[in-house]
MIDOSE-1310 file (N, C-alpha, C; in nm, 2 decimals, decimal comma, always signed):
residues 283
xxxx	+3,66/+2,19/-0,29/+3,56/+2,28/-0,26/+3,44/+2,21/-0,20; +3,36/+2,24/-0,13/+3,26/+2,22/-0,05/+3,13/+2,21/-0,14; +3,06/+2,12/-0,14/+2,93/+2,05/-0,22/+2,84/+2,02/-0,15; +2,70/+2,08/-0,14/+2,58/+2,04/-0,06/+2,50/+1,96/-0,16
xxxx	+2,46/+1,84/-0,13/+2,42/+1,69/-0,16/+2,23/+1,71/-0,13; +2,16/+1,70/-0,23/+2,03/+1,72/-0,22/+1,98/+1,54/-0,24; +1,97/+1,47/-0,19/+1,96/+1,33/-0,15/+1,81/+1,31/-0,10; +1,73/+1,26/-0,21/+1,61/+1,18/-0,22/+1,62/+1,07/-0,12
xxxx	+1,51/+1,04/+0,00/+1,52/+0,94/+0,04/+1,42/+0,81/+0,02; +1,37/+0,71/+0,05/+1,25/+0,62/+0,03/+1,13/+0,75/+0,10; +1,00/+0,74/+0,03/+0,89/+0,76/+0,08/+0,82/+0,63/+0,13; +0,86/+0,53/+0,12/+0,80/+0,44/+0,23/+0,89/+0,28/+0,20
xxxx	+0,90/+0,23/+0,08/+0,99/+0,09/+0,11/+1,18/+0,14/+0,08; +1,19/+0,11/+0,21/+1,35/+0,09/+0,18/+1,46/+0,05/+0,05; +1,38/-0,04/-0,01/+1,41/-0,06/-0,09/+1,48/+0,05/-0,20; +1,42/+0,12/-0,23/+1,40/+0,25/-0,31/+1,53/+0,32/-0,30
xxxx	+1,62/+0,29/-0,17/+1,74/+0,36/-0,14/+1,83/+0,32/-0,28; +1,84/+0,42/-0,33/+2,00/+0,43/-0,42/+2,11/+0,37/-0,40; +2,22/+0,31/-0,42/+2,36/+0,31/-0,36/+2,36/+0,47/-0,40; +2,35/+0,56/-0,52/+2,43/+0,64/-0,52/+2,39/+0,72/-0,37
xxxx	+2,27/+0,72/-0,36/+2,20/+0,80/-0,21/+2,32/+0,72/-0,06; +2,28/+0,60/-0,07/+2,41/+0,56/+0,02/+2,55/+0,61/+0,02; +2,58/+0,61/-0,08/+2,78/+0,61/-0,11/+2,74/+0,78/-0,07; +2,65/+0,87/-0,08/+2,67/+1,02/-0,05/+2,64/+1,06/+0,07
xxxx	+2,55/+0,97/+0,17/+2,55/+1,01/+0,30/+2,66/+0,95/+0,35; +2,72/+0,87/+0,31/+2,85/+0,78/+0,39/+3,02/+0,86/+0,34; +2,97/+0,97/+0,27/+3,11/+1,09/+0,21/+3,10/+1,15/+0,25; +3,00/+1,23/+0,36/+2,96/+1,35/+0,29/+3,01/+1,36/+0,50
xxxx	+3,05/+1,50/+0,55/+3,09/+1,51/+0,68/+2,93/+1,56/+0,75; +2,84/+1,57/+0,70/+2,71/+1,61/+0,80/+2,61/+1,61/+0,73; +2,52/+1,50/+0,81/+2,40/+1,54/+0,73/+2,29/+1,62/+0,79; +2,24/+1,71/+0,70/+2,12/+1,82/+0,79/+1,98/+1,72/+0,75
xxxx	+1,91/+1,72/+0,86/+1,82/+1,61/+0,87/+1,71/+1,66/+0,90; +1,55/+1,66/+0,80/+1,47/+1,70/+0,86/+1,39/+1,71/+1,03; +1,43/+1,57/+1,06/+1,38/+1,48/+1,16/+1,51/+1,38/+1,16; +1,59/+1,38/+1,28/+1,73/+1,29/+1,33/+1,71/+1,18/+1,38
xxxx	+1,55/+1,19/+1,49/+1,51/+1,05/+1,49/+1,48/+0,92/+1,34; +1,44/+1,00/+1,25/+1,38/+0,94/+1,13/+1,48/+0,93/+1,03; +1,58/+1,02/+1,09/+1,68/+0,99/+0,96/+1,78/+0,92/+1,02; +1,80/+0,86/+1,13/+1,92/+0,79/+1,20/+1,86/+0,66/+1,18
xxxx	+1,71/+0,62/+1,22/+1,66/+0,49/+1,19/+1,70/+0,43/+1,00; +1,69/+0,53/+0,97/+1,74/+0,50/+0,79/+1,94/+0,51/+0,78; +1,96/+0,58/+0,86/+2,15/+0,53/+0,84/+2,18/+0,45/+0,93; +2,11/+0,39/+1,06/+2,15/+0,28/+1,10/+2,14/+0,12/+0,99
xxxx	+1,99/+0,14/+0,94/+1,98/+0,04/+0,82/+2,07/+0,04/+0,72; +2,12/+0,15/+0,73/+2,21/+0,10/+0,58/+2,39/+0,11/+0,63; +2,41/+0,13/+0,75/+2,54/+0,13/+0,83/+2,60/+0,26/+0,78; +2,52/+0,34/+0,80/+2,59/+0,49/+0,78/+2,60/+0,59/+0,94
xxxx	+2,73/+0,63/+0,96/+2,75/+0,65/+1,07/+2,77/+0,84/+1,05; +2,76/+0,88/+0,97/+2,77/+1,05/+0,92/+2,70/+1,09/+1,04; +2,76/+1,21/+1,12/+2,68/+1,26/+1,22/+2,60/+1,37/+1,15; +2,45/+1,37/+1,20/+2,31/+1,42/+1,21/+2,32/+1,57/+1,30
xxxx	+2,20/+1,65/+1,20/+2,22/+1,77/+1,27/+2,07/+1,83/+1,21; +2,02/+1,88/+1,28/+1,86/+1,89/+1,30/+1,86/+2,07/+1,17; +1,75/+2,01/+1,10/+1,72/+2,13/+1,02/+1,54/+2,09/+0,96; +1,51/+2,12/+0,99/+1,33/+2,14/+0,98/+1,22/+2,28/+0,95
xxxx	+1,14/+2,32/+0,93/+1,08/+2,40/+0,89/+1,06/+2,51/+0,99; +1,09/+2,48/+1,10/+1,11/+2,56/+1,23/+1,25/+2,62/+1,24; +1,31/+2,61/+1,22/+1,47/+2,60/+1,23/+1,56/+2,67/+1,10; +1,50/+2,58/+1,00/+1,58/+2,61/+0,87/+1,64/+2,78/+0,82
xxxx	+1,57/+2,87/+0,86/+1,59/+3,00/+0,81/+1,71/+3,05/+0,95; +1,73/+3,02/+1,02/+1,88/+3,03/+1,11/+1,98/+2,90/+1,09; +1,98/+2,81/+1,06/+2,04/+2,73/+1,05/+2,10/+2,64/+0,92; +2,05/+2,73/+0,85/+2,09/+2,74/+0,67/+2,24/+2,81/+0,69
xxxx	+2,22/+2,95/+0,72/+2,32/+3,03/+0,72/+2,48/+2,93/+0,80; +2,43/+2,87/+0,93/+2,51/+2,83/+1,01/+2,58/+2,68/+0,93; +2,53/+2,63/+0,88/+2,55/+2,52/+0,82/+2,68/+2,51/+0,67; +2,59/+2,68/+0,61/+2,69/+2,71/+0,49/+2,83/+2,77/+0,58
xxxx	+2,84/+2,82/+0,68/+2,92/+2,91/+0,70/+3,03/+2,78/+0,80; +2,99/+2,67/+0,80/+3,11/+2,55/+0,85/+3,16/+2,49/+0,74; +3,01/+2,50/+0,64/+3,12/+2,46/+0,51/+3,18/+2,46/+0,45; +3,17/+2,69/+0,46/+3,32/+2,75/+0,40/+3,43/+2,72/+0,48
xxxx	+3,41/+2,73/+0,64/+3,50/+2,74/+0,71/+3,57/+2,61/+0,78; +3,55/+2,51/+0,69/+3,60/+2,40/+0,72/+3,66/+2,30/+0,63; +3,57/+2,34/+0,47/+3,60/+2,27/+0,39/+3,52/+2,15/+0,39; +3,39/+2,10/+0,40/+3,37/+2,00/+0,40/+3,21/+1,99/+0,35
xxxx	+3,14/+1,90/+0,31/+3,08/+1,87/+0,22/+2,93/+1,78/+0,30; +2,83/+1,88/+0,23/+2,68/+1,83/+0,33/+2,63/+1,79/+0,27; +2,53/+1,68/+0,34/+2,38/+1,64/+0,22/+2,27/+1,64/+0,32; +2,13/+1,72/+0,28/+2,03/+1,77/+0,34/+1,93/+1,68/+0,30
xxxx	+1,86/+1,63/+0,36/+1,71/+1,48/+0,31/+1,61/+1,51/+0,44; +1,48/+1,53/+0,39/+1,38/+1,46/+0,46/+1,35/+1,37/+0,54; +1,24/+1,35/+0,55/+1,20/+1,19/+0,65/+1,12/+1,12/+0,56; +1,11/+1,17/+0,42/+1,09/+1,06/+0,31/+1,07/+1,20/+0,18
xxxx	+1,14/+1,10/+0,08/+1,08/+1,17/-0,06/+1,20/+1,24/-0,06; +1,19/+1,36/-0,15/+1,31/+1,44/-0,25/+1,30/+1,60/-0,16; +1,40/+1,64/-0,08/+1,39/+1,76/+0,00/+1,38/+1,87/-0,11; +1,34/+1,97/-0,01/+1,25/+2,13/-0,10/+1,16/+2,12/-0,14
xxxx	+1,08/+1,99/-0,14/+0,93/+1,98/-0,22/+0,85/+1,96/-0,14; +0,73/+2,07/-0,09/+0,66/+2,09/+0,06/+0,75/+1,98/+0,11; +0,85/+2,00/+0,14/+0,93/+1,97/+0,22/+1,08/+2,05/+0,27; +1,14/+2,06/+0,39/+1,19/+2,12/+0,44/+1,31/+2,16/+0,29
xxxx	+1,44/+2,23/+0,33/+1,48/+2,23/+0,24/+1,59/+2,31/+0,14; +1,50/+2,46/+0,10/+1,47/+2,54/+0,03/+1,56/+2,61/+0,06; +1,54/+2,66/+0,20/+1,67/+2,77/+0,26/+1,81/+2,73/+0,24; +1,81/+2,60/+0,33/+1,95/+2,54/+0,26/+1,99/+2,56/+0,15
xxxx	+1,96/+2,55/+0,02/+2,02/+2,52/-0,14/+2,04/+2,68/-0,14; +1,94/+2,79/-0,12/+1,93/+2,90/-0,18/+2,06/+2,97/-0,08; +2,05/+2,92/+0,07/+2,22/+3,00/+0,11/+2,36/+2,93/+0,10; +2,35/+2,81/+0,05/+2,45/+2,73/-0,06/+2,48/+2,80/-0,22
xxxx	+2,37/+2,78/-0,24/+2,40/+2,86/-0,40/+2,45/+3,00/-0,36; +2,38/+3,08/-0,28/+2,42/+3,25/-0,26/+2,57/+3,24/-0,25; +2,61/+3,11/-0,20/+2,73/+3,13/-0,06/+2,85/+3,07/-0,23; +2,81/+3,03/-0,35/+2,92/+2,99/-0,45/+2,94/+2,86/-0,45
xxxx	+2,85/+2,78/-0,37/+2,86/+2,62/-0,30/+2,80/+2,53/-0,44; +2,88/+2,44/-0,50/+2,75/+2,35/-0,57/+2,65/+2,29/-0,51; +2,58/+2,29/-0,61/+2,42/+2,20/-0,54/+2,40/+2,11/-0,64; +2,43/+1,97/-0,58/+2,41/+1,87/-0,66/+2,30/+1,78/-0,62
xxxx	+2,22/+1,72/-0,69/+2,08/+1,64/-0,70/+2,14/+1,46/-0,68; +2,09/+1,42/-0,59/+2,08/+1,26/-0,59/+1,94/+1,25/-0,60; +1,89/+1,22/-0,70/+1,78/+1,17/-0,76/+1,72/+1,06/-0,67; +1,59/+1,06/-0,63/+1,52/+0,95/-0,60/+1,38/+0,96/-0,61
xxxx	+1,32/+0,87/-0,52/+1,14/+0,88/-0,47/+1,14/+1,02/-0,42; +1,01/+1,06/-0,51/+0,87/+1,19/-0,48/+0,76/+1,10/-0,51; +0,69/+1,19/-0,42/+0,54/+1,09/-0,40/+0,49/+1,17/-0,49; +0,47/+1,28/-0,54/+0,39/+1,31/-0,65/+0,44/+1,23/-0,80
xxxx	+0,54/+1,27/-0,80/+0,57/+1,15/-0,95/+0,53/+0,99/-0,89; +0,53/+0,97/-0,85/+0,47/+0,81/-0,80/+0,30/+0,80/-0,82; +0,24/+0,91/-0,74/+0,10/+0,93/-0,78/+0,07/+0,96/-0,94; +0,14/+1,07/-0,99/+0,09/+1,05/-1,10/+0,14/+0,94/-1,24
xxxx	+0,22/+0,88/-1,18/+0,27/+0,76/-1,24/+0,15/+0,61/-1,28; +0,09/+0,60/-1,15/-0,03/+0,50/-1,16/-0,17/+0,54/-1,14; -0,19/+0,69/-1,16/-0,31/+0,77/-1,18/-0,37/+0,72/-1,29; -0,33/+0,68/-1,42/-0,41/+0,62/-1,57/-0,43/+0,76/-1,62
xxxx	-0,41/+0,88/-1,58/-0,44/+1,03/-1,63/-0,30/+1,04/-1,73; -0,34/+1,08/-1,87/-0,25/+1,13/-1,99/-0,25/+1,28/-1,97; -0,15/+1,32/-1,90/-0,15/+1,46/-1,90/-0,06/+1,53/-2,03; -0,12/+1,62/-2,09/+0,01/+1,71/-2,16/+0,09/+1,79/-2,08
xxxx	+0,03/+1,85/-1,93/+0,07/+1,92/-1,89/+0,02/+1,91/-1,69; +0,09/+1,99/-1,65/+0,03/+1,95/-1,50/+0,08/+2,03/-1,36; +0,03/+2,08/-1,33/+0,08/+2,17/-1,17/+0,08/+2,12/-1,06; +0,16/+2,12/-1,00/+0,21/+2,05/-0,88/+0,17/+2,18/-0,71
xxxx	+0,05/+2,12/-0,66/+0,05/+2,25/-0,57/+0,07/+2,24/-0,40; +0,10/+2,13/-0,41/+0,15/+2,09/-0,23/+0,03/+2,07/-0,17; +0,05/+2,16/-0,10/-0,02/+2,18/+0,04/-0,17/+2,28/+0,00; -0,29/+2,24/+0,03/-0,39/+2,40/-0,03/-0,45/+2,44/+0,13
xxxx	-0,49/+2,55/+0,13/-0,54/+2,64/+0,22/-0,59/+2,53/+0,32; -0,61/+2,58/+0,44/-0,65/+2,49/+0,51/-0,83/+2,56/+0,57; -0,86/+2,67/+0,55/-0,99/+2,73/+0,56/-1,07/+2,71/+0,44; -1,19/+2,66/+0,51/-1,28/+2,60/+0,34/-1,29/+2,68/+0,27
xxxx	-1,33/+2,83/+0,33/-1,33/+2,96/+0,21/-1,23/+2,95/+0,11; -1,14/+2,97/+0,17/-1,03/+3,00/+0,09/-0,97/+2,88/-0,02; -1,01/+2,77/+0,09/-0,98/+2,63/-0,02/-1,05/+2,60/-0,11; -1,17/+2,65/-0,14/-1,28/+2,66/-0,26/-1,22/+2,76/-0,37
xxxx	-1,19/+2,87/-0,27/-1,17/+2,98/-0,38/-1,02/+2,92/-0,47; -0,93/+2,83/-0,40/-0,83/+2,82/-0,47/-0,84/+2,69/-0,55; -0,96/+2,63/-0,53/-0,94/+2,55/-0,57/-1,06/+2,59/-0,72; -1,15/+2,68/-0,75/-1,19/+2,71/-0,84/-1,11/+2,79/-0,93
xxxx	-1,00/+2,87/-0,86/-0,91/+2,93/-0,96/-0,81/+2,83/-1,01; -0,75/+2,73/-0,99/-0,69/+2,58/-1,01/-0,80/+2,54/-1,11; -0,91/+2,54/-1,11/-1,00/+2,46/-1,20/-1,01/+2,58/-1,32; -0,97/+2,69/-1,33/-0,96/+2,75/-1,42/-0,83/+2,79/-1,52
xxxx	-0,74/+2,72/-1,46/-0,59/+2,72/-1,49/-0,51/+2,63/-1,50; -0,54/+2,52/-1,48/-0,46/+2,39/-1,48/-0,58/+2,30/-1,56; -0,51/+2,20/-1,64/-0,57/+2,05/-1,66/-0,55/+1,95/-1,57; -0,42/+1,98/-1,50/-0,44/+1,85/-1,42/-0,34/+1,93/-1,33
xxxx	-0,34/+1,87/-1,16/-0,33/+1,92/-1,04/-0,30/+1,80/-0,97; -0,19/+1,82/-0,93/-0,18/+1,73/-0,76/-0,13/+1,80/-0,66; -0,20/+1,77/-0,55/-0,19/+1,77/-0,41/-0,14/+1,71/-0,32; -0,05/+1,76/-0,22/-0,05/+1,67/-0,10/-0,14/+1,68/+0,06
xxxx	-0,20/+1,61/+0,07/-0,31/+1,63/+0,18/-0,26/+1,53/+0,29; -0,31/+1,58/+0,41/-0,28/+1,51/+0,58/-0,38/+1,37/+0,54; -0,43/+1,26/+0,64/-0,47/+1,19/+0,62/-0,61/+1,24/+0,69; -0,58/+1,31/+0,80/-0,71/+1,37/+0,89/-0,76/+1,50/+0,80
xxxx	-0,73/+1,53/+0,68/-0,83/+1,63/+0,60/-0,83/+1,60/+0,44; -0,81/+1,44/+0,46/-0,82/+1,43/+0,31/-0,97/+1,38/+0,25; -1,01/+1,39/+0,36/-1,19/+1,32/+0,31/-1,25/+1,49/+0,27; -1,23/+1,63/+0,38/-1,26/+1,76/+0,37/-1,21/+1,80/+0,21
xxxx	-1,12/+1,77/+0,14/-1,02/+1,85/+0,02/-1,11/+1,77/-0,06; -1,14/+1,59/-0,06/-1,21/+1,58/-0,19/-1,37/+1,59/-0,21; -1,41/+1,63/-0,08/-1,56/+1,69/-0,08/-1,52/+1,84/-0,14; -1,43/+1,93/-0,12/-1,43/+2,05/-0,16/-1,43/+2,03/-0,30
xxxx	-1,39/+1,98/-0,37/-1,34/+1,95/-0,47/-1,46/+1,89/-0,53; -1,56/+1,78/-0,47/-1,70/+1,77/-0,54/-1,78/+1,86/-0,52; -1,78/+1,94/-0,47/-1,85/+2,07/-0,47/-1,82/+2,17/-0,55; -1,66/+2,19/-0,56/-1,63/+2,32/-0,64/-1,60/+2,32/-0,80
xxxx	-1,55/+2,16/-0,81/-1,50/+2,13/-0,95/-1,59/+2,03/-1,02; -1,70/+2,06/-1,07/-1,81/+1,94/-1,11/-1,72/+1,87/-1,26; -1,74/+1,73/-1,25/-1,65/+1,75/-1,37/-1,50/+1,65/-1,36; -1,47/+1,70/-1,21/-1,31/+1,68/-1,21/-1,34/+1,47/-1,21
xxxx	-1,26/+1,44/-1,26/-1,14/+1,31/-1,22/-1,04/+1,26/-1,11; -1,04/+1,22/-1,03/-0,96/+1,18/-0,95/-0,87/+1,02/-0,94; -0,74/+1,09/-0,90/-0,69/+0,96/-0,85/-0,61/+0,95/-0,71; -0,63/+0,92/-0,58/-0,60/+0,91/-0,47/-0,52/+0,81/-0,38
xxxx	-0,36/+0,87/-0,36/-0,35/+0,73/-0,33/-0,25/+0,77/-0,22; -0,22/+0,64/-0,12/-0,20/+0,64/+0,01/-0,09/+0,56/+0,02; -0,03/+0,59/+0,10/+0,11/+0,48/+0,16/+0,15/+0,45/+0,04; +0,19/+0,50/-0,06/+0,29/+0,46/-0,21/+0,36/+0,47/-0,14
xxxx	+0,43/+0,29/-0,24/+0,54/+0,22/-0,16/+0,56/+0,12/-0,06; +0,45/+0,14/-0,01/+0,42/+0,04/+0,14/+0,35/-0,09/+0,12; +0,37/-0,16/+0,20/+0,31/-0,29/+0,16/+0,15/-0,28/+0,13; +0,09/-0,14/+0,21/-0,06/-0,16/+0,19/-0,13/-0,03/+0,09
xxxx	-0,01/+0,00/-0,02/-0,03/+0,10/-0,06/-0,17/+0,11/-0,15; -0,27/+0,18/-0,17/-0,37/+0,20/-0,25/-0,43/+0,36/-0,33; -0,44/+0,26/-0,39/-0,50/+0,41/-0,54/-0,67/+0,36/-0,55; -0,74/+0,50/-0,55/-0,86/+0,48/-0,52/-0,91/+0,61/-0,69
xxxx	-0,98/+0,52/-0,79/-0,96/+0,67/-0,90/-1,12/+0,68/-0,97; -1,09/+0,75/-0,97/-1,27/+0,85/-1,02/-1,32/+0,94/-0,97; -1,50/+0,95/-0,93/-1,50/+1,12/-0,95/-1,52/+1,15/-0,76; -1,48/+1,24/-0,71/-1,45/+1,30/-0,63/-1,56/+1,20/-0,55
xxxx	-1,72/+1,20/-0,59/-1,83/+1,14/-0,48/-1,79/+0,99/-0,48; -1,76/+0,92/-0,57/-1,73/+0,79/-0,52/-1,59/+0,76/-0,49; -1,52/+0,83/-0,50/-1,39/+0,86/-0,39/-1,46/+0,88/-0,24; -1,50/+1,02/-0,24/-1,54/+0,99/-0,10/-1,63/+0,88/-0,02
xxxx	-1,69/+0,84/-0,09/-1,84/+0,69/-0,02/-1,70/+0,60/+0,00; -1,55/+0,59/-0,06/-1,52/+0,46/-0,05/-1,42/+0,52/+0,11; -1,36/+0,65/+0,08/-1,26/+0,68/+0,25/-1,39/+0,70/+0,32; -1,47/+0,72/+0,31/-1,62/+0,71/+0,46/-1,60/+0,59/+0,51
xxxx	-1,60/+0,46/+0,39/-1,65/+0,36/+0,44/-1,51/+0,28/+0,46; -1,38/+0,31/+0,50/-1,23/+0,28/+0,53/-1,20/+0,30/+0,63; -1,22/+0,25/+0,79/-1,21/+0,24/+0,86/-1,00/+0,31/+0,90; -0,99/+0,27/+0,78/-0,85/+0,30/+0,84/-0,81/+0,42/+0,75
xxxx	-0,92/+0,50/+0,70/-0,82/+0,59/+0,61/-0,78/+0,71/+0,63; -0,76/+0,76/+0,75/-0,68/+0,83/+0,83/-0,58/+0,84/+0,90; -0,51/+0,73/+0,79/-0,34/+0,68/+0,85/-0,33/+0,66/+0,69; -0,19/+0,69/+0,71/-0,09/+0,78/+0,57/-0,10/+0,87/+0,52
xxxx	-0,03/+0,89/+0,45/+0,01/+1,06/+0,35/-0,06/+1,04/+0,26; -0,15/+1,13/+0,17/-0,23/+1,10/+0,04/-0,15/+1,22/-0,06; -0,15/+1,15/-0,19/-0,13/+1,27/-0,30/-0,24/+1,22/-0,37; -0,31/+1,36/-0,42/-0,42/+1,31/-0,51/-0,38/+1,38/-0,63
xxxx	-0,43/+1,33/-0,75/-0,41/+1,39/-0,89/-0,50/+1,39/-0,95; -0,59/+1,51/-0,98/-0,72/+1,57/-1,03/-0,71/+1,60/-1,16; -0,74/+1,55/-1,25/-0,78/+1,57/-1,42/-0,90/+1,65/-1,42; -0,83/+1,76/-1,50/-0,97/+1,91/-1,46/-1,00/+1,94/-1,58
xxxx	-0,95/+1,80/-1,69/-0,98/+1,85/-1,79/-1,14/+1,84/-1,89; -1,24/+1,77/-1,74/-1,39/+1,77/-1,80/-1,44/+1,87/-1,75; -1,39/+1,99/-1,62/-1,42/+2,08/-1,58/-1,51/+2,16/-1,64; -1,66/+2,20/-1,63/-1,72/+2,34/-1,65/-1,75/+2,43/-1,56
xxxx	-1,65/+2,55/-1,55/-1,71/+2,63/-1,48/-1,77/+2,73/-1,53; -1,88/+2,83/-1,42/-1,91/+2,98/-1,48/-1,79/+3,06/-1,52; -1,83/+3,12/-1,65/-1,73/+3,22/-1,68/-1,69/+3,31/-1,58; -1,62/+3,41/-1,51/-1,57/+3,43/-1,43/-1,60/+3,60/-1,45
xxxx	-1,70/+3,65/-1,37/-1,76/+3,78/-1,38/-1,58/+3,87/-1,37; -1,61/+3,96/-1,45/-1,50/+4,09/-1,44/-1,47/+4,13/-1,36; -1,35/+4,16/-1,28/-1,35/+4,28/-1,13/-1,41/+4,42/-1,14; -1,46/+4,47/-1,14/-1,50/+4,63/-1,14/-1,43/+4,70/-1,05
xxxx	-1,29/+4,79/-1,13/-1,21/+4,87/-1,08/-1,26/+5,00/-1,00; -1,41/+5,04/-1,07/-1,47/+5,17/-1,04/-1,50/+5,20/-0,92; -1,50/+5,32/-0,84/-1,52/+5,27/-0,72/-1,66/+5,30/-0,73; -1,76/+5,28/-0,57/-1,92/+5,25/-0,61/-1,96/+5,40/-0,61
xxxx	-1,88/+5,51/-0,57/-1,93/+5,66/-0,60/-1,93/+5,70/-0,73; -1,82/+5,64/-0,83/-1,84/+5,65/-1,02/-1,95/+5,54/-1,07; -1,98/+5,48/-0,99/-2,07/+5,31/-1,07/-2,21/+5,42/-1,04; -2,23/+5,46/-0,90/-2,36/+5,51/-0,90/-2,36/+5,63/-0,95
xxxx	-2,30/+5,71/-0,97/-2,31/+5,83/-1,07/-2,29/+5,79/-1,25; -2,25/+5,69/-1,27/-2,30/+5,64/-1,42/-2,42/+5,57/-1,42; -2,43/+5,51/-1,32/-2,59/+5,46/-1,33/-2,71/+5,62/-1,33; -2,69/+5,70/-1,26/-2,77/+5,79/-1,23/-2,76/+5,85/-1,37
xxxx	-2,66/+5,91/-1,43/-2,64/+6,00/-1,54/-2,71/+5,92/-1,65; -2,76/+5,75/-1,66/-2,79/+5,71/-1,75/-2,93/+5,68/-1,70; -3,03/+5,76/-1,62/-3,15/+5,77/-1,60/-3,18/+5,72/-1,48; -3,09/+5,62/-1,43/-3,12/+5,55/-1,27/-3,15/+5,71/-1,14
xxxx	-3,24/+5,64/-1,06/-3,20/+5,71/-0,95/-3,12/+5,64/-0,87; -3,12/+5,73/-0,76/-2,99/+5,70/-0,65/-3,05/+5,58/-0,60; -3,21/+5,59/-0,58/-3,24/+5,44/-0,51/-3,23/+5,33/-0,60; -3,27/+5,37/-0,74/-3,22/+5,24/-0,84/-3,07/+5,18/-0,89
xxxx	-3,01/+5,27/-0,82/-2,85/+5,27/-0,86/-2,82/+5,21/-0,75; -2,85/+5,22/-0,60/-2,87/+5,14/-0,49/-2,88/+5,00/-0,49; -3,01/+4,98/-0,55/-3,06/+4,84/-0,55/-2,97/+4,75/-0,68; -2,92/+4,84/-0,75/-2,84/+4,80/-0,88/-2,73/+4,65/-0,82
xxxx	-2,62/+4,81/-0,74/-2,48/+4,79/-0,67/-2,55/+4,65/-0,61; -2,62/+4,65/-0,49/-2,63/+4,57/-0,40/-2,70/+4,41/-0,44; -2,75/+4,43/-0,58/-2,79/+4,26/-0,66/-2,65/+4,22/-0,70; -2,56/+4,31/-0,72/-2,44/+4,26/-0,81/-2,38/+4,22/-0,70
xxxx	-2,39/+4,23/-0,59/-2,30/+4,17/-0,43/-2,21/+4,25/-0,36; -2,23/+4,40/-0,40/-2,18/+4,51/-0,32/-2,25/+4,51/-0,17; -2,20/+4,52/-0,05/-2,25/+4,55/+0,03/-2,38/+4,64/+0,07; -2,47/+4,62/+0,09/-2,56/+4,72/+0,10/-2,54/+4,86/+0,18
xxxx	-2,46/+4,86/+0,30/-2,44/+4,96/+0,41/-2,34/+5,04/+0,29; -2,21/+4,98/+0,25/-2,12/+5,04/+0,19/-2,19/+5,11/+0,04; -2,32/+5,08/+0,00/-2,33/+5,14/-0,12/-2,43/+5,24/-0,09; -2,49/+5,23/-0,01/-2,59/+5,36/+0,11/-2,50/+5,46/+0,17
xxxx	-2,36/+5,45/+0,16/-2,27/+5,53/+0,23/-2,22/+5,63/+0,09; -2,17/+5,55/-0,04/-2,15/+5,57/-0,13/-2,23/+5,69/-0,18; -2,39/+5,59/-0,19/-2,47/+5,71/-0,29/-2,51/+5,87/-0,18; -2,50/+5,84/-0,09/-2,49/+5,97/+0,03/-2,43/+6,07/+0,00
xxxx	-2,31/+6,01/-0,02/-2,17/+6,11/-0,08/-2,21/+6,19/-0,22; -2,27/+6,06/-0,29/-2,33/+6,10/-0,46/-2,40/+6,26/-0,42; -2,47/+6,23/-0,31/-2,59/+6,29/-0,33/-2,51/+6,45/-0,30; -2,49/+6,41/-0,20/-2,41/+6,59/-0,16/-2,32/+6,61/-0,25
xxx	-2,28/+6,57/-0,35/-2,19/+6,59/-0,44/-2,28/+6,67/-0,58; -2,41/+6,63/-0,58/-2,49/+6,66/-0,68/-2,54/+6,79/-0,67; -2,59/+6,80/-0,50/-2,65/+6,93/-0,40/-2,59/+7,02/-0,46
């Protein structure tokens, strides 16, 4: 029966290759490759001649299907890898296993290098516990907001960040998370690999002043467990035409019920629209 091979590759030294990761691209009849350029440079090194076949984050959701459907129909046995690290993990992937598994296919694990277990391996951070969150928003609005809801839910957090927005994530992060811990580290694995650890502002003074720190992949791992934030005001379900008619019924007027909505950060137009309605409702 037909077996799709989930095969960890090196995130940066060769070394890191498994035999068992070898002996399974060199069984296996096709490998689906994030990147063919990047994955043929790694089976020419190790004299693996398995033919290559492109599956990437563009692609994967039509070519999952096509992949499972040679495997029933041929009998023969795949393994799917990245251009480094453990596939599925913000990395390509996902589709494949899930139309393998739908399709009655095993899915077996060849264990290897993830850069987040690597990062938080030489972080010095004792976690009891810890959330793994990839990739975060790439709009600062939204990256604050996620990253204060993170600071209210996690003790400890890692990221994967681009090299060209990793100085933006840990300034968000000294602004949003007063408190946090950091450990930041680059090219794990590589001959020039570096961990940079503490609090978000002297992280950033040292990638300002790193001429080259906009080359490699960063995972950072944030200890949020000195975190204080404001407690986290309530949603108010009500809509602002019941807020200002319980304000009014408890002695407010319409204009103090006005000025009420609009300190708490209701729109001002939208609560002048509201109490309008109050009004002709009262008439």
């Amino acid at each position: 029966m037909s077996t799709l091979y989930v095969v960890a590759t090196p995130i940066g030294n060769l070394g890191d290759m498994s035999p068992h990761a070898v002996e399974t691209l060199k069984s296996v009849s096709l490998i689906a490759a994030e990147d063919t350029r990047v994955t043929k440079k790694l089976t020419n090194h190790f004299g693996i001649d398995t033919p290559l076949v492109s599956c990437h984050q563009h692609n994967e959701k039509g070519r999952a299907p096509e992949i499972v459907q040679r495997m029933l129909a041929e009998d023969i046995d795949v393994a799917v890898v990245t251009d480094a690290g453990t596939p599925a993990i913000s990395d390509p992937g996902t589709e494949l296993v899930r139309a393998a598994a739908d399709a009655g296919i095993p899915v077996i694990a060849v264990a290897g290098p993830t850069a987040f277990a690597a990062a938080v391996s030489v972080s010095g951070f004792d976690f009891s516990s810890f959330t793994f969150y990839g990739f975060l928003p790439r709009g600062n609005t939204e990256l604050k907001e996620k990253l204060l809801d993170i600071g209210r839910k996690s003790e400890g957090a890692i990221f994967h960040e681009s090299p060209h927005r990793v100085k933006t994530l840990v300034a968000a992060i000294a602004d949003t998370l007063p408190g946090a811990m950091l450990s930041v580290s680059c090219d794990l694995t590589k001959l020039h690999e570096l961990t940079l650890r503490g609090t978000p502002e002297s992280i950033l003074s040292s990638l300002e002043a790193n001429e080259k720190s906009e080359k490699g992949e960063y995972c950072v791992v944030a200890d949020l467990r000195g975190v204080k934030l404001p407690e986290e005001k309530p949603t108010v379900q009500a809509s602002l035409e019941a807020r200002i008619f319980d304000l009014v019924l408890n002695g407010a007027s319409v204009r103090e019920a006005i000025d009420a909505l609009t300190e708490q950060g209701e729109k001002k137009n939208a609560v002048k629209a509201a109490a309008l309605r109050v009004k002709e409702w009262m008439e």
